[in-house]
N, C-alpha and C positions, 0 to 999 in steps of 0.2 A: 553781692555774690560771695557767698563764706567760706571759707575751709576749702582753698584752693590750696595743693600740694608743693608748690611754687613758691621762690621767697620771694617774686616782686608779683610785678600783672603775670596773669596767664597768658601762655604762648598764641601767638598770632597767627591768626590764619587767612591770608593773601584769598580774598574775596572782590569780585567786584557788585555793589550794589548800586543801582539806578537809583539816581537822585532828583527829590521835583525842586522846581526853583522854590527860595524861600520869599516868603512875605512877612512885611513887616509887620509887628505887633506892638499892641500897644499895653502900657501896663499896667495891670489889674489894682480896680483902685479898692479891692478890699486886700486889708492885712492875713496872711495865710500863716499860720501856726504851725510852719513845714508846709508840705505841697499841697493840705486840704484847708477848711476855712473853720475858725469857729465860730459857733453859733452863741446867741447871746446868753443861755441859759445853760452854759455849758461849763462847769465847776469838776469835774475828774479826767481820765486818760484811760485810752484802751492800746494794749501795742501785739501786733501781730507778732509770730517770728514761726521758725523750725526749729529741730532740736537735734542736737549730736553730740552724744557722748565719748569720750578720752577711743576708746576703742573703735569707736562707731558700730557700737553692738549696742547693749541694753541702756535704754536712753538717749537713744536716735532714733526720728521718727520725720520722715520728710511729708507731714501732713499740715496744715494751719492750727496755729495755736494762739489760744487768747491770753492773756494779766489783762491785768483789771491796777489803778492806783490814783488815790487822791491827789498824789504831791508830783507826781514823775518822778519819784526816785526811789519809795520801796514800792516791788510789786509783788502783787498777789498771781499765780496760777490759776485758771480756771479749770473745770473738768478736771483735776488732779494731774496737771499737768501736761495730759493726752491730747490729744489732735478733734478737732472737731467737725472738719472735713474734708476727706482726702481725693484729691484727682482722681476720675476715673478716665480717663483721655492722657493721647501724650506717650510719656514714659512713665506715670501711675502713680507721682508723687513730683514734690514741691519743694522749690527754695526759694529766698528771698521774699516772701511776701510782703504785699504791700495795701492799705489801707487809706482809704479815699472817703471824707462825707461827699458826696454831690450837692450841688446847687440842689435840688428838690429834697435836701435832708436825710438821705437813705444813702445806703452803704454802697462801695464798688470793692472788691479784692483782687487786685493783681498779683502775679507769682509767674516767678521763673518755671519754665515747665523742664523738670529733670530729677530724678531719685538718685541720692547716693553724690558720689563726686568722679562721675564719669564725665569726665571734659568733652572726651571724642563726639559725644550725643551732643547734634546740632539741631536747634529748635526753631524753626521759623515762626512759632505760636508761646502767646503764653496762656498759663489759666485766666480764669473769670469765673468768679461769682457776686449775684447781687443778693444784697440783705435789707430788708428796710431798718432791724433792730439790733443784728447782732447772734440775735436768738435761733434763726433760723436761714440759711445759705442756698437761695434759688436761682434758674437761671444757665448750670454748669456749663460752659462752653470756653474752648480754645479761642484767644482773637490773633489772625495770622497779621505778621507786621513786614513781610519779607519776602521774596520767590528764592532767595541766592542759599547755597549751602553754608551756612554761619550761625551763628548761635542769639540768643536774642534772649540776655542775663541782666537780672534786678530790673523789671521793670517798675517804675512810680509813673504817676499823673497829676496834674494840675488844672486849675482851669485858667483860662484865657479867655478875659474877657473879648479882649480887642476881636479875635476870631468868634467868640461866641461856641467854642468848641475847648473839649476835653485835649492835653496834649500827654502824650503817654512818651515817656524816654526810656532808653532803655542801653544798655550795653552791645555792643556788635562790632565788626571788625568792615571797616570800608574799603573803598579802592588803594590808600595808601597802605595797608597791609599791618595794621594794630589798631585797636578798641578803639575807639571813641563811644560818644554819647550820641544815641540816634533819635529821632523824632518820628511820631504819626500821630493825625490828627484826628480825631471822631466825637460823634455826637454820641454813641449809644454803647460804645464797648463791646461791640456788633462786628460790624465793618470799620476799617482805618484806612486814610489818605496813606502816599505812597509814602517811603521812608526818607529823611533829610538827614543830614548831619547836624547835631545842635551843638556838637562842642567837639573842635579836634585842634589842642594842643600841639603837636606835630607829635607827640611821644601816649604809649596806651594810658588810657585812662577807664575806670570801668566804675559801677555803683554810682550815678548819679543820684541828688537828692536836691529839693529847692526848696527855698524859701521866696516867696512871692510877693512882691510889692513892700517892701520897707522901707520907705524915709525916700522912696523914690528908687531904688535899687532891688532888683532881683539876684537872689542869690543860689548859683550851683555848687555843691559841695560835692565830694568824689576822692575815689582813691587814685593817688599818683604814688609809683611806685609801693612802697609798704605806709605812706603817710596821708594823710585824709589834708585835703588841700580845698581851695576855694577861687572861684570866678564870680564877676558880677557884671550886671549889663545894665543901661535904665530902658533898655527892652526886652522881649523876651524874643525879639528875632534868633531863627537859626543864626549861627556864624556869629553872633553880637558879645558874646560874653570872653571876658578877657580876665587872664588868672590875675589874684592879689591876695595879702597877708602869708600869715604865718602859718604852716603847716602843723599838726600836731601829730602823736601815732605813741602808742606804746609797745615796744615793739614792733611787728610786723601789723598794721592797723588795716582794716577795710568797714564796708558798710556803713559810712554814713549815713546817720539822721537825727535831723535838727529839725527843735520844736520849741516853742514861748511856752513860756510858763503863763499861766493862767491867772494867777495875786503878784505877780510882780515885773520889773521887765528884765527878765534874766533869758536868757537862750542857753538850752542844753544843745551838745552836740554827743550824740556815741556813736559807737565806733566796735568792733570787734577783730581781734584777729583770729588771722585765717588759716588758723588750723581745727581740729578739732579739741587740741588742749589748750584752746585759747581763750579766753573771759572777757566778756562786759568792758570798757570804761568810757567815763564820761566828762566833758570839761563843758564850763560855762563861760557866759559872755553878755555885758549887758549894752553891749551895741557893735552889732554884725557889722557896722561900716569900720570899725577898728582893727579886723581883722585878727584881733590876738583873742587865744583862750586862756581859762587856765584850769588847770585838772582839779576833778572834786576829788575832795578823800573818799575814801572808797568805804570809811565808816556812815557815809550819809546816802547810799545808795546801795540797794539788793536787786540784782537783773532777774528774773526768772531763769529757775535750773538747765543747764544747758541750752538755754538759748540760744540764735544763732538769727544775727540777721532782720534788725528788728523793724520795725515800721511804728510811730506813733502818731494816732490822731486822738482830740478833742471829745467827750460827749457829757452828756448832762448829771445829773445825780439821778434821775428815773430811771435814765440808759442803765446807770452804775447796777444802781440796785438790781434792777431787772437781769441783768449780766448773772450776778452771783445765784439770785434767786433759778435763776435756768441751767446755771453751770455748777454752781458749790463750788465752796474754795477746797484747798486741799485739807485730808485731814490727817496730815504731818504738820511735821514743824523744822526750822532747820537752825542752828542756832551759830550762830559769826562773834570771832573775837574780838573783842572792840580794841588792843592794841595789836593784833594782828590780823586786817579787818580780811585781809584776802582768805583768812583760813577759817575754818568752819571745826565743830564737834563733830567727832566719827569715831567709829571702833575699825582696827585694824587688827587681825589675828587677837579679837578680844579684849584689847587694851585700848581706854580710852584716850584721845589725843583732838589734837587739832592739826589739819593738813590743808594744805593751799589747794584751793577748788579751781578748776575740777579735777577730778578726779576716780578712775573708777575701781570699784561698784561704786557709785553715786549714791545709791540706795545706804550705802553704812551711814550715811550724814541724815537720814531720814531719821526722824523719834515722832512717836506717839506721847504726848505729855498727857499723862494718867491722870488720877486721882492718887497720894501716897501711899504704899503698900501698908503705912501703918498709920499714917494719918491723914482721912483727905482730904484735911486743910492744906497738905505739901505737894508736893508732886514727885513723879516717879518717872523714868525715861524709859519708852518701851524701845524697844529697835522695829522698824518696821520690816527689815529683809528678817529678822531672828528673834519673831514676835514671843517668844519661851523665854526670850533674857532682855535684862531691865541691868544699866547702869548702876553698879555699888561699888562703893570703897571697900578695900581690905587691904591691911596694913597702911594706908591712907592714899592707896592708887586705885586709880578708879576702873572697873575691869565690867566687862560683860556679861555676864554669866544665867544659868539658867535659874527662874525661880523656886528653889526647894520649896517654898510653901514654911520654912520657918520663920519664926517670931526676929531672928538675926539678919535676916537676911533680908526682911522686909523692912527692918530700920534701916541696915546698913544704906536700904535703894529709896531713901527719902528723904528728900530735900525740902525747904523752905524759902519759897521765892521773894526777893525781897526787891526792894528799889536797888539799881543799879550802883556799887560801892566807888564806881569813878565817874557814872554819870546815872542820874536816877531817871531817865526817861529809858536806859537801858536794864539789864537784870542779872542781878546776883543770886544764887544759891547757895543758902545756907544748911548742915548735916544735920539732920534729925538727931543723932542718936550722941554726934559731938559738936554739941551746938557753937563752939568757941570758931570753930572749922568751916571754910567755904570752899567749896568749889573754885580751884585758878587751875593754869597751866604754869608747866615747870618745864622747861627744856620740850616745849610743845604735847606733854605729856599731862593725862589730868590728874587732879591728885585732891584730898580736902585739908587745905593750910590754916594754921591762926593769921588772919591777913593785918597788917601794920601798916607796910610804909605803902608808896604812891604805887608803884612799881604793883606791889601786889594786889594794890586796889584795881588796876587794871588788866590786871593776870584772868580774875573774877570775875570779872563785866563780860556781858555776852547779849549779843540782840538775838530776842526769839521772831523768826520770819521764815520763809518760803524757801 
């Protein structure tokens, strides 16, 4: 649950919920890549989320959205970013979703049922839809988890074998009067068993997230206070899991979800904070029983644009294709400083720069990369909010400006993309018209320099991505 206005959990709300006695479970003897399973022909990553932008105006859209990635750590946008489909039940819009393959192979979508960041809105239901591909979302319907007036936030699923039943968790406030982790149990994402407590701390905890069956250990991940924490059980009984390791959080951190990687045995964990000016990050771990992470650079991962709240499961390379093929990827581009990975190229009041994302308009970090205005073998950066101006140097600062249509001004706004000057899998720009001169920043400010030392090899360097 993301972009809560609070600097720890959300305030609690003194509810009593009827609780069914729990039974014991036993643990699932397949490996889950996070709470769903992968399949064997399974070689990329799809990740849900919502979106909210710095204002929560342009660039907030509380509907499902899809990336699409090879590696789990750059992602691609589908639909250009937009929602692919939005509640019509509820309160008409969505958080936290979450993404399930089922035992039969075909999709489940769960999501918190609420628009916006109105706490007071208490939902005893969340969405649902099923998918068999991704492609298309059938099914719509609310699944009620509760009778009591409380809220029922980040739901995920897993399966259980020992039951032979789906178990859905979810955020809620019990008899003790703060969050815990609730339970209900169902076959069909239809109807659900009555609610249990799966995990209460004695202090709120909110965002659950599992990983299922590893080396004999089940593992809940979740926010405590502002840091993303963990419990493990070698059952997946209510009541059985007990907190262990090392916490992480940058910042004020929420939204957990952990997922293996696919070529190796590394685990990602991300994490978001919960505001809406808050970003992506992610730490790895090549074994969950150690409890310790450590944070990636943030040069070897791009989260999708305002994202919020993610969910990621497994699917194959036909999935992949089929994905793009039905969706399109975006047709921007957004380009990241490689020594200053948190900031991105943008125009501000016309002058170009790099600013730590997010940020808004968001839109100014947007570029069309052209054909060169004078040559196009180069390229040219369109703006996509002020598609009339194209990125040029003049006096060797790099500024916005509209295209006269001259022979000057079309050198001035074209570059030559080369291998990256501090790392060649990233990209350097070099000036059409002063060839000596690349594209760096200077005081976070762009400009085209003679580039020498290390320093300015790296001023230069920039990833083109999403």
């Amino acid at each position: 649950m993301s972009a809560t206005p609070f600097p720890g959990p959300r305030p609690s709300r003194r509810r009593f919920l009827g609780m069914a006695a729990a039974t014991p479970l036993a643990v699932s003897g397949t490996l889950a890549l996070g709470a769903g399973t992968a399949q064997a022909a399974d070689s990329a990553y799809v990740m849900c989320y919502f979106t909210e932008s710095t204002s929560l105006g342009e660039g907030t859209d509380y509907g499902l959205h899809l990336a699409v990635s090879t590696d789990a750590l750059d992602w691609t946008p589908l639909n250009q970013n937009n929602p692919l489909v939005t509640p019509t039940a509820g309160a008409l819009g969505l958080r936290d979703p979450f993404l399930l393959r089922k035992q039969d192979g075909t999709f489940v979508v769960l999501a918190t049922d609420l628009k916006g960041t109105d706490w007071s809105y208490n939902s005893r239901y969340i969405h649902v839809w099923d998918s068999t591909d991704l492609r298309s979302f059938t099914g719509y319907r609310r699944l009620k988890l509760h009778d009591m007036t409380t809220h029922s936030w980040a739901p995920e699923a897993f399966w259980d074998a020992g039951r032979g039943q789906y178990a859905v968790i979810y955020s809620s406030v019990d008899s003790s009067g703060h969050n815990v982790i609730m339970v209900n149990y169902t076959r069909d994402f239809a109807t659900a068993s009555a609610p249990q407590v799966f995990f209460d701390p004695g202090y709120d905890v909110i965002d659950g997230d599992m990983a299922v069956g590893v080396n004999g250990y089940n593992y809940l991940f979740f926010k405590k206070n502002q840091t993303l924490a963990a419990a493990r059980s070698t059952s997946l009984s209510p009541g059985s899991f007990s907190e262990f390791g090392t916490g992480v959080a940058h910042g004020g951190t929420e939204a957990p979800t952990v997922h293996k990687s696919l070529t190796s045995n590394t685990w990602y964990l991300w994490g978001d904070t919960y505001t809406p000016n808050g970003d992506f990050y992610a730490w790895r771990s090549t074994d969950l029983a150690s409890g310790t992470w450590t944070a990636l650079d943030q040069r070897t991962y791009t989260q999708p644009m305002n994202s919020k709240h993610c969910g990621i499961t497994t699917i194959s390379a036909t999935e992949y294709d089929n994905l793009i093929a039905r969706w399109g990827t975006p047709a921007w581009n957004r380009l990241k400083s490689y020594n200053h990975p948190a900031r991105y190229v943008r125009h501000s009041d016309y002058v170009g720069r790099i600013d730590t994302y997010p940020f808004d308009p968001y839109t100014d970090s947007l570029w069309k990369l052209v054909p060169g205005l004078t040559d196009g073998a180069g390229v040219s950066f369109q703006s996509v909010n002020y598609p009339t101006r194209h990125l040029r140097h003049y006096n060797y600062q790099l500024r916005l400006d509209v295209d006269d249509e001259t022979s000057t001004f079309a050198a001035d706004a074209t570059f030559y993309r080369t291998a990256g000057l501090a790392d060649s899998t990233w990209a350097s720009y070099r000036s059409y018209n002063n060839p000596t001169r690349y594209v760096r920043h200077s005081d976070y400010v762009l400009r085209i320099d003679p580039i020498s030392t290390a320093t300015e090899r790296e001023d230069a360097t920039f990833r083109v991505g999403h």
